[in-house]
Each structure stands twice: as structure tokens, then as C-alpha cells.
C-alpha positions as CSV (number, residue, x, y, z in Angstrom):
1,X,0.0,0.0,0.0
2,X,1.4,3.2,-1.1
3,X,1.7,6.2,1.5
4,X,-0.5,8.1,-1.2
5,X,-3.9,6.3,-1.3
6,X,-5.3,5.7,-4.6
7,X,-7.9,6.8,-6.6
8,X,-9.3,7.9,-9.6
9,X,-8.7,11.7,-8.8
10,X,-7.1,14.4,-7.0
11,X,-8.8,15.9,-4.0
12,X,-9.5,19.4,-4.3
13,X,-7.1,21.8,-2.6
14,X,-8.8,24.8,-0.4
15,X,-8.4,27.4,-2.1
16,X,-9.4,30.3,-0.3
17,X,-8.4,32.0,2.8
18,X,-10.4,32.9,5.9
19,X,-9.9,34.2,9.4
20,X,-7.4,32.4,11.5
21,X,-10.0,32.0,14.1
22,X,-13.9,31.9,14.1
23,X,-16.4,34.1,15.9
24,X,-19.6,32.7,17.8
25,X,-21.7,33.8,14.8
26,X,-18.7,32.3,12.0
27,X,-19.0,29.0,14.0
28,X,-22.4,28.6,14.1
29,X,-23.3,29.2,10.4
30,X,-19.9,27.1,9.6
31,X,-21.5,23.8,11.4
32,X,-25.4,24.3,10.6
33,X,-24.0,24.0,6.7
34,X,-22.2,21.3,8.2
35,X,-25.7,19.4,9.4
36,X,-27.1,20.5,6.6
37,X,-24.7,18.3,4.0
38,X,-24.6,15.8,6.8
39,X,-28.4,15.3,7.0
40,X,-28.4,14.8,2.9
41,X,-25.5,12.3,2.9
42,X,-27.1,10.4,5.4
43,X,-30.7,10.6,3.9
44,X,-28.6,9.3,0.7
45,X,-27.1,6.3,2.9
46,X,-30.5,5.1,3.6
47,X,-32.3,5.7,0.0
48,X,-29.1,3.6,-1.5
49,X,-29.6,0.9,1.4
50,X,-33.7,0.3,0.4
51,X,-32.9,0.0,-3.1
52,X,-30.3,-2.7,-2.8
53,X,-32.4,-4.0,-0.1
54,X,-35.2,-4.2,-2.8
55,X,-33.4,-5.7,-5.2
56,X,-32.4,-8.6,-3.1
57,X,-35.8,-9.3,-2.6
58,X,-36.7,-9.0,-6.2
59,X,-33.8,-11.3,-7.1
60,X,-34.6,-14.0,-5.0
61,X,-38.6,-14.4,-6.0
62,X,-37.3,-14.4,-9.8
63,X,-35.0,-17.5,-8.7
64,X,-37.8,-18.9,-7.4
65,X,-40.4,-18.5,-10.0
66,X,-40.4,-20.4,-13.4
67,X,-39.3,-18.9,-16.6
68,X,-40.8,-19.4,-20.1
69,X,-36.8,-20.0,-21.0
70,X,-35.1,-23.1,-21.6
71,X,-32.3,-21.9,-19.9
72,X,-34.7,-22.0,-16.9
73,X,-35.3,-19.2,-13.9
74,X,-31.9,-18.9,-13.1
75,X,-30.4,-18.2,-16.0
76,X,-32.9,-16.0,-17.5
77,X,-31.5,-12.9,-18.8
78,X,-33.7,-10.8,-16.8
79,X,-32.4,-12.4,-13.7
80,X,-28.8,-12.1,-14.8
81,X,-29.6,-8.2,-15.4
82,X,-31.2,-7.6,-12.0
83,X,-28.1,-10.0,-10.1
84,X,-25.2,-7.1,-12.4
85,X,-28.1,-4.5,-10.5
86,X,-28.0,-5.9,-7.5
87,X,-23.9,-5.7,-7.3
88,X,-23.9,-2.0,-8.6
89,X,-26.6,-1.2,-5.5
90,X,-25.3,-3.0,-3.3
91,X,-21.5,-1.8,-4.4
92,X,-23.2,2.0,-4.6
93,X,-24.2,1.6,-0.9
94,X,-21.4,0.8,0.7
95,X,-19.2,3.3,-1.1
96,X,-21.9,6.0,0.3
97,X,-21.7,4.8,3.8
98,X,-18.3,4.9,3.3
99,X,-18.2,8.8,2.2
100,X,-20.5,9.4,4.8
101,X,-18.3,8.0,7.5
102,X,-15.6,10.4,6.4
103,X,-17.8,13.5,6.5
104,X,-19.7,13.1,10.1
105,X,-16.3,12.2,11.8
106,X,-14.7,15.6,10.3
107,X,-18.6,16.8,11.1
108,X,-18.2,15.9,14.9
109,X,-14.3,16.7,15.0
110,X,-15.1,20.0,14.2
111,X,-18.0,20.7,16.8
112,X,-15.7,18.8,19.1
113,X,-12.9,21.6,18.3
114,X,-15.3,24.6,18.5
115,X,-16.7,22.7,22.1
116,X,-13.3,22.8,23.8
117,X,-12.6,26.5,22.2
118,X,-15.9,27.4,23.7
119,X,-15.2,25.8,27.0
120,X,-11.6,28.0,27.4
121,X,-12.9,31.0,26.5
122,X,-11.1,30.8,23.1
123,X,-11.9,31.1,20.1
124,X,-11.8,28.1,17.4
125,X,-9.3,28.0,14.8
126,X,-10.0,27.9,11.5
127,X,-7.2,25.8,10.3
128,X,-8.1,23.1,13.1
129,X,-11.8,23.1,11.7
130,X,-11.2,22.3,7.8
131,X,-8.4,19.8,8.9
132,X,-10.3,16.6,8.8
133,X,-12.3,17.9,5.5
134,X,-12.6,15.2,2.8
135,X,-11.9,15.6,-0.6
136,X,-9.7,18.7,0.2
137,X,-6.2,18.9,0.4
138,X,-4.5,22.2,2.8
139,X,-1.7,24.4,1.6
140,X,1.4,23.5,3.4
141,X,1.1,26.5,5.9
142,X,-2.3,25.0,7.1
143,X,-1.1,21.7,7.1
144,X,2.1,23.2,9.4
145,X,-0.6,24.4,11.6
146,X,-2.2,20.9,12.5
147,X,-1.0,18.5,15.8
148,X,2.5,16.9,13.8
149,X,2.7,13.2,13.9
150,X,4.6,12.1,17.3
151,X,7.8,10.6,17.7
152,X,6.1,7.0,18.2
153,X,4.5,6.7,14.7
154,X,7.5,8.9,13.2
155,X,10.3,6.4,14.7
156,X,9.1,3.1,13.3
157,X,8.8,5.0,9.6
158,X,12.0,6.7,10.0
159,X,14.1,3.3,11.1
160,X,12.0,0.8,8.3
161,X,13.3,3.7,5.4
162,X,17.0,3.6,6.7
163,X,17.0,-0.3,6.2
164,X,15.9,-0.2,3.0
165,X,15.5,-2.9,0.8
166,X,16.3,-5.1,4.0
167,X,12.5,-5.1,4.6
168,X,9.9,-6.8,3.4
169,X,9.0,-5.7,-0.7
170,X,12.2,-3.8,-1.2
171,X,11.7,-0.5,-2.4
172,X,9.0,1.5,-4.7
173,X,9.0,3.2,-8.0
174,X,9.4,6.2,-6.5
175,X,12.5,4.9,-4.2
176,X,11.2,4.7,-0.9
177,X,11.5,1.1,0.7
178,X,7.7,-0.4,0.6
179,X,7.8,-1.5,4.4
180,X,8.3,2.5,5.6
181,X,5.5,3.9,2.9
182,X,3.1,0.6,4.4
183,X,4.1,2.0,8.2
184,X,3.7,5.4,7.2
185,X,0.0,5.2,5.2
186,X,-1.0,3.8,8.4
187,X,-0.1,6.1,11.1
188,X,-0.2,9.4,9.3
189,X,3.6,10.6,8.0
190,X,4.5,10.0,4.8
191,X,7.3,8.9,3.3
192,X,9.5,10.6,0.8
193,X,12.4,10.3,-1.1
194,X,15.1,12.4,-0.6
195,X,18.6,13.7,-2.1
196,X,20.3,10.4,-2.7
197,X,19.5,7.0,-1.0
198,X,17.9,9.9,2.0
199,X,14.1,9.0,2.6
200,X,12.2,11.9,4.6
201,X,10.0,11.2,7.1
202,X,7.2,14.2,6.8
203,X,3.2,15.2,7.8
204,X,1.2,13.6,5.7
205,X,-1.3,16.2,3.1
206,X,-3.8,13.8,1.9
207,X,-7.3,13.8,3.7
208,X,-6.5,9.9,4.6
209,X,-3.4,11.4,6.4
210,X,-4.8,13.9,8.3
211,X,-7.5,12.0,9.6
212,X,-4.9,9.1,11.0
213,X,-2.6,11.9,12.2
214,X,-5.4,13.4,14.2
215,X,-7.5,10.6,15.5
216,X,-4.8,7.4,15.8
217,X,-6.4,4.2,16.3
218,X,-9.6,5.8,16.9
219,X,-10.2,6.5,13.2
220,X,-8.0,3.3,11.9
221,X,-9.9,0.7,14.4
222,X,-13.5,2.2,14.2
223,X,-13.9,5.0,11.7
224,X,-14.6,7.5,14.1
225,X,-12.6,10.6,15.1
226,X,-10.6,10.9,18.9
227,X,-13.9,12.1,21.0
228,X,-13.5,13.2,24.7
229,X,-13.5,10.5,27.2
230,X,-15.6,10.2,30.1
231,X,-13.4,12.7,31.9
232,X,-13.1,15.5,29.8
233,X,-16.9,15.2,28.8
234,X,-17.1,15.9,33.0
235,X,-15.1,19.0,32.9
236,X,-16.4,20.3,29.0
237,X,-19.8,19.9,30.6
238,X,-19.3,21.8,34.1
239,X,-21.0,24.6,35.3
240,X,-23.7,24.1,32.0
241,X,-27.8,24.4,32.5
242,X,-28.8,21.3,33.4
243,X,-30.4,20.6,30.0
244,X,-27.4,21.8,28.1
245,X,-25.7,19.4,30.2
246,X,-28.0,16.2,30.0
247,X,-28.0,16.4,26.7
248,X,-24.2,16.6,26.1
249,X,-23.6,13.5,28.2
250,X,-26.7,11.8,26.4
251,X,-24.9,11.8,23.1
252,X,-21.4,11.0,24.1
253,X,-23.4,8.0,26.4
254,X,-24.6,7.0,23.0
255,X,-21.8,7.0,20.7
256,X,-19.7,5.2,23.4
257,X,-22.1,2.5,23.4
258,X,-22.3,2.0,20.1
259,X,-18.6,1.9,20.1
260,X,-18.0,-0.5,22.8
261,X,-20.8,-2.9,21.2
262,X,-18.5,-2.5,17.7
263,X,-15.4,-3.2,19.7
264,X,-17.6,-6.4,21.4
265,X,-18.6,-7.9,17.7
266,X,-14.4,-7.6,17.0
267,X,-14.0,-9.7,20.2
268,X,-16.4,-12.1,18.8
269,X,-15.3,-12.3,15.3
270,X,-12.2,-13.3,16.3
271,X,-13.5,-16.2,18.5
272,X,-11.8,-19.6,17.4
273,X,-14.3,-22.1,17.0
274,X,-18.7,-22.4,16.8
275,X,-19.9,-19.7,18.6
276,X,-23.2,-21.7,20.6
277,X,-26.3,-19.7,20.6
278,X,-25.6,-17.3,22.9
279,X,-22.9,-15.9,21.1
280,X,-25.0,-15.7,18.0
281,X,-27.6,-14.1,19.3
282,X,-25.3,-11.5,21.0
283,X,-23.5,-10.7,18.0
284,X,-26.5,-9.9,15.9
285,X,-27.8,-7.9,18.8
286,X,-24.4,-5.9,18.7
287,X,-24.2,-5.6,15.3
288,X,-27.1,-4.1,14.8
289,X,-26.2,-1.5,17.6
290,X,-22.7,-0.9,16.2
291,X,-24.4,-0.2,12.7
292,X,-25.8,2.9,14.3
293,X,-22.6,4.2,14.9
294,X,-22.2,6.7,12.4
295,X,-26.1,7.8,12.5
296,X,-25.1,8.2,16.5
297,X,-21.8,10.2,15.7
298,X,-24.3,12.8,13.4
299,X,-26.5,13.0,16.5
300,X,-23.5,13.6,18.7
301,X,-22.4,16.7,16.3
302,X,-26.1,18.1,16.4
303,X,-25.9,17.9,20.2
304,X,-22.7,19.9,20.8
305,X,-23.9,22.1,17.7
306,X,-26.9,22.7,19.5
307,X,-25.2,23.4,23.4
308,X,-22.5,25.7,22.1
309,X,-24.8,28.6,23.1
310,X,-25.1,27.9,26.2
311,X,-21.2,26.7,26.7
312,X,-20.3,30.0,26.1
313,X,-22.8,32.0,27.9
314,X,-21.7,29.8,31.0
315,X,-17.8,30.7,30.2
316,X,-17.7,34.2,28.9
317,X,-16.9,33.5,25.4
């Protein structure tokens, strides 16, 4: 796997500039767009998900009707066009959910950002707002301006480049061993070739990058971004009305439980052996709750969205 992922196109890079930090107001209208693009991707997710739902179901009563073919039901050319359909839906669907997993984890990084600016009495910056966007790439002083990589996904990149070829797949077309660009797509540098038989270890621009180099093993295990934990969501939430409040620790409550039951379907998944009926009916009753994961994360952004308000009445912002 290259460092740079691939695809059929270049992400656009931003190519304006704003303020380096956001008012109240700027904020505000900045995530209600937000919710509103997030509400149509995930209105999409569902309208692709009923089709290729529908055309399962069409599928299997042609397979179990008679044809007037010789080639019998099976084989029928209208069931063979509706089985290519079926692929393309089902194909279309999950490249949507997809998508829409990348836009409501920048969607609740970024009410997540302008939460904690809130809560200090700051400001949010702009920089640290767009930096999860998909589809966008940053100019290099914007991607300067994000968290770097740290030294622990940096040193494993760094030392697999200075063995070279020594590692696993030698090296790449464009010179950099294959075992540092594979360490490096995962954790957020990139890898880069440099004067001579040098290879640089540097941030990461692509959207892929930025997302691993902000969230870690949040975003590679579970496709969501690095959230508060229990203990910050305490001290983000002191001091708030009590409905502000309730409803903060309502949707983090949520998404941690949908986590925790996607992070239980793992454990079982990797179970040696029959699972006995238990276990079965567990996993589909955990499955269906870690399925709501991303619906809960969009929920999660329209809570904080809606709370910011009252954080900063409560600390002077």
C-alpha cells in the first residue's frame, strides 16, 4: 500500500483563505451548513440501502419463479440483469456509507474543536476546523498548523526507510522502501524520497493522512474521530444548565455505546471455533447497535452544535 492512497482523482485543494480564528456567529453558520450536508449524505445512505435491499428481494422471488426459457429461472436474462443491478446497489451503498463515514467524523471533530474552544474562552481556529475535511487537500502552511505526527509513529517510519531494501518488498517506484510507505499510510507521515538514498519522514497532506494523524487508532480501528473521554466530557460539561448538560452527556453516552458494542462484535469475530447460541444471538444484537454508529456520531455533532450557546454564555466567550 502506497503512502499516497489511490484513486481515480485528485482531491481538491482549499483554495481560499479565511480568518485564522472563528467568531460565535462564523461558528455557528460554519456547522449548521455542516448538518445540513450531513443530513443529505445520510438521507442518501439510507435511500441507496432500500434499493439494494429491494433488489435482493426481487432477485430471490425471480429465482424462485419459473421462466418461459429453456435456460430455466436462473439463468434467465432478466435475472442475470437484476443479479449485475444488484452488485452495482449494493456496491453503490457501501461506497456512500463509506463517504459518509468520512464526512460526520470531520462533522463531529469539528463541533468537538469549537466545544473545547468554547469551554476555554477561546476562540476556534479555522485551520483546526477544515483539517479533517474530505476531498480537500490544505496548503502547506495550514497543514504546518495541525497536531504533527509524534515521535512513536515517526520512529518506526523513519528506522524501516534507513534499512531499506532489508525489509519486506524492497523498495518503490518512486524509491522509498515499501515496508516504511506501508508503516507510514498507516499512522499518518508520509514517506518521501530524498537527495540520494535519503528518505524523509514528513506530515502527511492527503485527507487519509490527516485524519490518522489526528485521531490514531480511533479512526483506523473504528472509523470514528478521537472524542473526549468520560473525563473531559465531565469537565467540558461543568457549570452548563442542566439541560445543556444532560444532553451533552446523552450523546457522548450513545456513541460510546455504540462503540463499545462494535469493539464487542471484534472480540467475537475473532473467537476460534462455533460460537453456541448465545454468542449468535449476542453478535446480531451488537451488530445491529454498532451499525448505528455513524447515525449516532451525526447526533453527537447536532448535540454539541446545538449546546455551544449555552457553553459560552456559562464561560464568557
Amino acid at each position: 500500500m502506497d503512502a499516497t492512497p489511490p484513486g481515480p482523482r485528485r482531491p481538491h485543494r482549499a483554495p481560499d483563505a479565511g480568518p485564522e480564528h472563528l467568531s460565535g456567529a462564523e461558528t455557528d453558520q460554519v456547522l449548521a451548513a455542516m448538518a445540513e450536508a450531513g443530513g443529505a449524505l445520510l438521507a442518501g445512505c439510507q435511500e441507496r440501502r432500500r434499493r439494494a435491499d429491494a433488489l435482493d428481494e426481487r432477485r430471490e422471488a425471480l429465482i424462485g419463479a419459473t421462466s418461459d426459457l429453456a435456460l430455466g429461472a436462473l439463468y434467465d436474462p432478466a435475472t442475470v440483469r437484476l443479479g449485475l443491478d444488484q452488485r452495482l446497489a449494493h456496491r453503490a451503498a457501501r461506497e456512500h456509507e463509506a463517504a459518509t463515514c468520512e464526512y460526520v467524523a470531520w462533522w463531529a471533530d469539528a463541533t468537538v474543536t469549537a466545544w473545547r474552544a468554547a469551554r476555554s474562552g477561546e476562540r476556534p481556529r479555522r485551520v483546526r476546523l477544515i483539517g479533517a475535511a474530505p476531498e480537500c487537500l490544505l496548503v502547506d502552511e495550514e497543514l504546518a498548523s495541525l497536531p504533527a505526527v509524534g515521535a512513536a509513529a515517526r520512529h518506526p517510519v523513519g528506522l524501516s526507510a534507513r534499512l531499506g531494501t532489508a525489509g519486506p518488498g524492497g523498495r518503490g517506484p518512486d524509491g522509498v522502501p515499501v515496508a516504511a510507505a506501508r508503516l507510514a499510510a498507516r499512522h499518518g507521515p508520509a514517506a518521501r524520497p530524498g537527495a540520494v538514498t535519503e528518505v524523509k519522514v514528513v506530515d502527511g497532506g492527503w485527507p487519509e493522512d490527516r485524519r490518522r494523524r489526528l485521531w490514531g487508532d480511533a479512526w483506523l480501528t473504528h472509523r470514528v474521530p478521537l472524542l473526549p473521554d468520560a473525563g473531559e466530557v465531565a469537565r467540558l460539561t461543568e457549570g452548563l444548565p442542566e439541560t445543556a448538560r444532560e444532553r451533552l452527556l446523552t450523546v457522548a453516552h450513545d456513541v460510546a455505546e455504540a462503540l463499545a458494542a462494535a469493539c464487542r462484535v471484534d472480540e467475537l469475530e475473532e473467537t476460534s471455533g462455533p460460537w453456541d447460541p448465545e454468542q449468535i444471538a449476542e453478535h446480531e444484537a451488537l451488530d445491529r447497535l454498532a451499525d448505528e454508529l455513524t447515525a449516532r456520531l451525526a447526533a453527537y455533532a447536532l448535540g454539541v452544535t446545538a449546546c455551544l450557546p449555552a457553553v459560552r454564555a456559562a464561560h464568557g466567550t
